[in-house]
C-alpha positions in Angstrom: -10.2 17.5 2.5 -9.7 13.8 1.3 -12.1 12.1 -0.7 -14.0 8.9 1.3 -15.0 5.9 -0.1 -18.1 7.3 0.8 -18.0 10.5 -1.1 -17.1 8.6 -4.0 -20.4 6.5 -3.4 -23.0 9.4 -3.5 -21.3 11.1 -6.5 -21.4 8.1 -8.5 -25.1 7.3 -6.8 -24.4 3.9 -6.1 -23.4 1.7 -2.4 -20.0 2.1 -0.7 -20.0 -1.9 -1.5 -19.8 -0.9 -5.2 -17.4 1.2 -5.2 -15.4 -1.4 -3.4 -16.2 -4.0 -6.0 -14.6 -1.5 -8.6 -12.1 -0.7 -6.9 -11.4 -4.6 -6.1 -12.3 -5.8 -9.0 -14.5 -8.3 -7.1 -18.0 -9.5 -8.5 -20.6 -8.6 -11.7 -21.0 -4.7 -12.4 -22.0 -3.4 -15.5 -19.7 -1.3 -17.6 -21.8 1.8 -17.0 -21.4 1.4 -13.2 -17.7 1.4 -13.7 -17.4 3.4 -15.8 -19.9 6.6 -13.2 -17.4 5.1 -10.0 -14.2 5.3 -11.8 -15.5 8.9 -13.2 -16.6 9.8 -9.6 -12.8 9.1 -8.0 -11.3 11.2 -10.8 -13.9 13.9 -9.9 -12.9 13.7 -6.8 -9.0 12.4 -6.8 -10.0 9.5 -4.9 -7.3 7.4 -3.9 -7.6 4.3 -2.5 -5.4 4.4 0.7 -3.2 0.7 0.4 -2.2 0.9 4.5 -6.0 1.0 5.1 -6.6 -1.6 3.0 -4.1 -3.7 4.5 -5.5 -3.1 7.6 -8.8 -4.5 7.1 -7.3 -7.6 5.6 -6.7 -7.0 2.0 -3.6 -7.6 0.5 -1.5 -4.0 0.1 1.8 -6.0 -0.9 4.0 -4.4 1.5 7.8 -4.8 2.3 9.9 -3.7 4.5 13.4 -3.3 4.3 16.3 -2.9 6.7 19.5 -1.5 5.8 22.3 -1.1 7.7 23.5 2.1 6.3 21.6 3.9 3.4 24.1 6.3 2.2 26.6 3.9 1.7 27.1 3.6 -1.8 26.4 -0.1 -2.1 23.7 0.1 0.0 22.2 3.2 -2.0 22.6 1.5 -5.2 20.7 -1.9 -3.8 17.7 0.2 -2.7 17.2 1.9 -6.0 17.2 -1.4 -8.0 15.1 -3.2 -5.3 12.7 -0.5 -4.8 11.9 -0.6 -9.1 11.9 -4.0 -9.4 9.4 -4.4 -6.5 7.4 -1.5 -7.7 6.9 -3.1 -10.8 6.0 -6.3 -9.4 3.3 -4.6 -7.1 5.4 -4.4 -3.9 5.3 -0.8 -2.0 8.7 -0.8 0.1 9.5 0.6 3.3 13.1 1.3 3.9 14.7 1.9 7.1 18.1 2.5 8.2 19.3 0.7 11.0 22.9 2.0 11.3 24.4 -1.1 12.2 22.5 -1.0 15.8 20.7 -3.8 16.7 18.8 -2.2 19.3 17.4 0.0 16.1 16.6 -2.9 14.0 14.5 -4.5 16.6 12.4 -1.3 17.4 11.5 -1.3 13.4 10.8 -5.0 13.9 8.6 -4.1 16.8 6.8 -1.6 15.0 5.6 -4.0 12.3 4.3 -6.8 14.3 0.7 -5.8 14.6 0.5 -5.5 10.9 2.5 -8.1 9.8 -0.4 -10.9 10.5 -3.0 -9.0 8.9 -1.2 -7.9 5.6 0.8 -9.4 2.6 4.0 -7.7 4.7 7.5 -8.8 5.1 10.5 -7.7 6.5 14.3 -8.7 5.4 17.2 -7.3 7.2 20.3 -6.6 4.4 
């Protein structure tokens, strides 16, 4: 079973909100209440889930990228760097392959338009 926020909450016996402001960094908490939430998610390998976040209108620093063939060896070689460097900027990728079909590129398109107003998300077709 995956650890909640929740769970997380009444290990560390504090609010959900806490546990959010540790997790967010957001507001005053002591260093002892940090310290009993961050010890709580290890307990209980609590993992903040990003697409969640994004969802409720934090940032999860998504991108999305469209390739038009991803075992090419250009193409394969452009992915790796771009995935590490983004990575290490903050950025979680989602690479799709598009096989030089339009019609494919615009259903991945599709896909990400609910999300794309509520999160830090862009697209870029290679």
């Amino acid at each position: 079973m995956v650890a909640k926020l929740t769970d997380v909450a009444k290990l560390a016996g504090v609010s959900p909100t806490t546990v959010s402001r540790v997790i967010n960094k957001k507001g005053y908490l002591s260093e002892k209440t940090i310290q009993k939430v961050n010890e709580a998610m290890r307990e209980l390998g609590y993992k903040p889930n990003n697409l969640a976040r994004s969802l409720q209108g934090k940032s999860a620093k998504l991108i999305g990228l469209i390739f038009p063939n991803i075992s090419h060896v250009f193409y394969a070689e452009l992915i790796d760097k771009l995935e590490h460097q983004l990575f290490k900027n903050g950025y979680k990728t989602i690479i799709c392959n598009s096989e030089h079909d339009s019609e494919k590129e615009r259903e991945y398109i599709e896909c990400w338009r609910p999300i794309r107003w509520t999160v830090s998300f862009r697209v870029v077709i290679i």
